[in-house]
N, C-alpha and C positions, 0 to 999 in steps of 0.2 A: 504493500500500500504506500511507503515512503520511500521505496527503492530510490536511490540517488539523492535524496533530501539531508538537510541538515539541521540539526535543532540544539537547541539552547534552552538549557531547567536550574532559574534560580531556586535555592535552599534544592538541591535535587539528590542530598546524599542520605537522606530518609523517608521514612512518610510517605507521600501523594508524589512529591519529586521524586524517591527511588521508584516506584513502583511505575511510574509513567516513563521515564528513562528506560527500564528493563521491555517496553510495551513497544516503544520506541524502534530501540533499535531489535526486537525484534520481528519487528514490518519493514526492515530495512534503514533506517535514518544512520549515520553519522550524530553521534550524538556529546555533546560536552554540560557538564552539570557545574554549580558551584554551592560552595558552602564556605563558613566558616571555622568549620572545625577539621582540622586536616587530618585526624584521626578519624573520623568520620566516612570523610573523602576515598581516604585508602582502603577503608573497608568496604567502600561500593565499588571501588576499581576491581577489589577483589572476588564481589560478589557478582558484578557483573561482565567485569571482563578488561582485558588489555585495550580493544577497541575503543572503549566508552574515557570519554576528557576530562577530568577534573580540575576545576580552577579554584584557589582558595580566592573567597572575595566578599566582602562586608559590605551590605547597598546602601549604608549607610553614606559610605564614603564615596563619593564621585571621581575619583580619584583611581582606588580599585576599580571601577566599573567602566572607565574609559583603558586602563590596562586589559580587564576581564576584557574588552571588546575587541581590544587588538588581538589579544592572543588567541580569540576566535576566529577571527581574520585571518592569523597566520599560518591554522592549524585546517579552516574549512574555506578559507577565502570567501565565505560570502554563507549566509546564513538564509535558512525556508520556514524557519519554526524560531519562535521563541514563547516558553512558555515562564512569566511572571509567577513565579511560588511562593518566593521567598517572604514570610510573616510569623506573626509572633501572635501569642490568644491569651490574654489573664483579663480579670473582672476590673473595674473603675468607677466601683461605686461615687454618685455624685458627691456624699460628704466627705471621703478619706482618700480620693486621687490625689495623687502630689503630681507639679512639676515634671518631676522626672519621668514617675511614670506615663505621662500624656507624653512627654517628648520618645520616651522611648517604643510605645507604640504607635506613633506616627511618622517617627521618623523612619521605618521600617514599613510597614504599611501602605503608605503614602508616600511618603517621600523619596522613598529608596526605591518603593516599583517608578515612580513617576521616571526618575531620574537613569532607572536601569533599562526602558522604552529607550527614556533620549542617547543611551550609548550605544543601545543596536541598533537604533531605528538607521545608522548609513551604511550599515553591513549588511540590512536586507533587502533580500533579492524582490522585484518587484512583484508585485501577487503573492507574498508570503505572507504568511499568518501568525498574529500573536493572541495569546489567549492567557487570559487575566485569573487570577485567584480571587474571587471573592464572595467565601459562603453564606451560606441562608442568610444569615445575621443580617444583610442590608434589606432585609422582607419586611422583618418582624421588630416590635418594640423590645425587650427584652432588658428587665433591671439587671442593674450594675453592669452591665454592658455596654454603655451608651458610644464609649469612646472606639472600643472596637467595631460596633456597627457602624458610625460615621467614619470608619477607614474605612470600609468594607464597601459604604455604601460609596465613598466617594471612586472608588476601584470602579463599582458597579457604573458611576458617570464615564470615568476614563473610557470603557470600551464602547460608548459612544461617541463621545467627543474625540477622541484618537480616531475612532475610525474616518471620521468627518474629515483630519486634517489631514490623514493618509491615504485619501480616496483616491487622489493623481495617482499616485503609486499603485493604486488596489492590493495596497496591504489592508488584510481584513482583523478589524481588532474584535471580540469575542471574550464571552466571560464564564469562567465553570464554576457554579455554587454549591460547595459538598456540605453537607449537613454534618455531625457528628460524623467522623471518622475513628476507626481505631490504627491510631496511629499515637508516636513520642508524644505530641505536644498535649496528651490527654493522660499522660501517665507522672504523677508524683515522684519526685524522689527518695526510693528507698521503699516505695510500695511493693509488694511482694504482688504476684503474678493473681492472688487470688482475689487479691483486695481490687486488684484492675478490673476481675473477670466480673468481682460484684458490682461494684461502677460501669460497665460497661452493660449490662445487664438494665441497670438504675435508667442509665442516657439513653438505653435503644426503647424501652420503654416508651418515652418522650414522642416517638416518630409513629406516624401512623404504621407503617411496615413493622415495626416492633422489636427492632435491633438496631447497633449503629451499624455504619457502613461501612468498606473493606476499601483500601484505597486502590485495588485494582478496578476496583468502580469505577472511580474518582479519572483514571487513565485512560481507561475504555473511552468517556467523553471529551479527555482531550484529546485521545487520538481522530476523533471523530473533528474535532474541529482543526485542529492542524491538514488534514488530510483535503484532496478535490472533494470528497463525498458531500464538506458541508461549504462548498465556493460560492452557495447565494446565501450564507447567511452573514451579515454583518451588521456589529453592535449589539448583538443577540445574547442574551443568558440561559444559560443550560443550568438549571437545578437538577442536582441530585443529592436529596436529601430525604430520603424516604417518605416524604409525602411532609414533610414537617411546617414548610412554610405555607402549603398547599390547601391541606386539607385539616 
């Protein structure tokens, strides 16, 4: 399905990024991930293979992300895919957010996908496609959550408004909203495997379907938006969240 294609997965060395990376390439793509943790990194090189790129790179920093984009340049010459993953999920209740925490979820969120679009956006190739991370949360109200749904929701504007500005180009921007996933960024530290299973048990409850979600889900649809299959859709959001924002 990607035979000859090339793609790019921020935060892609776990989670929804490993799982969509391994989906990747094997439909074909060329594929390079990044992350921040290079212990991380090396254990996806491992798991998935010599072929697959890893870049350590913080989206925070615009800096790395203008490097990150060269060295995709240098390694694929020119890019078909890029998929925005790279965020961060904790609560921000109105009375007890500080400071930091608002900067450090947004600056990650928001600022770091905004900014890691503007690094690829002249390494891809024309008609390629980018597709957005941004779950249920921009649907729904949801206490102590407010600040992650306003990145999420403002994500959900990007794959509009991007698309709009890279229409010449007919690069199609696109958005995938996964609901609860089992994946790291849901796991405590230091919680033991049973205490996750009873949690996870807890949160799929929540969803009309009645489990969380598998992040090879979460893949399935962004292969589907990366690929020709979905070339008339642009600006478009794909929920998969078990029916949660839905129904």
């Amino acid at each position: 399905m990607l035979k000859g294609k090339t793609a790019l997965i921020t935060g892609g060395s776990s989670g929804i990024g490993l799982a969509t990376a391994r989906l990747l390439l094997d439909n074909g793509a060329r594929v390079a991930i990044t992350g921040r943790d290079t212990a991380r990194l090396a254990a996806a090189r491992k798991e998935l293979g010599a072929d697959l790129l890893t870049l350590a790179c913080d989206v925070r920093s615009r800096e790395q992300l203008q490097e990150m984009a060269g060295e995709v340049r240098n390694a694929f010459g020119a890019l078909d895919i890029f998929f925005a993953n790279a965020g961060v999920a904790y609560g921000t209740p109105l009375a007890s957010t500080t400071e930091e925490q608002y900067d450090g979820l947004m600056d990650i969120n928001l600022k770091g996908l905004f900014f890691s679009v503007q690094a690829v956006e002249p390494i891809l190739r024309n008609g390629g496609s980018i597709i957005l991370n941004t779950p249920w949360l921009n649907q729904v109200g949801t206490p102590g959550r407010a600040l992650l749904s306003a990145s999420k929701a403002a994500v959900r504007s990007l794959a509009r408004t991007l698309s709009a500005e890279l229409l010449e180009r007919q690069i199609r921007v696109n958005a995938v909203s996964p609901g609860a996933i089992e994946t790291p960024i849901h796991r405590s530290p230091g919680q033991t495997e049973e205490d996750f299973r009873a949690y996870a048990e807890r949160v799929g409850r929540q969803a009309p379907i009645g489990r969380m979600g598998r992040p090879e889900e979460i893949a399935a649809a962004v292969l589907f938006l990366a690929s020709d299959a979905s070339s008339y859709m642009l600006g478009a959001e794909i929920l998969v969240d078990g029916g949660r924002a839905e129904l």
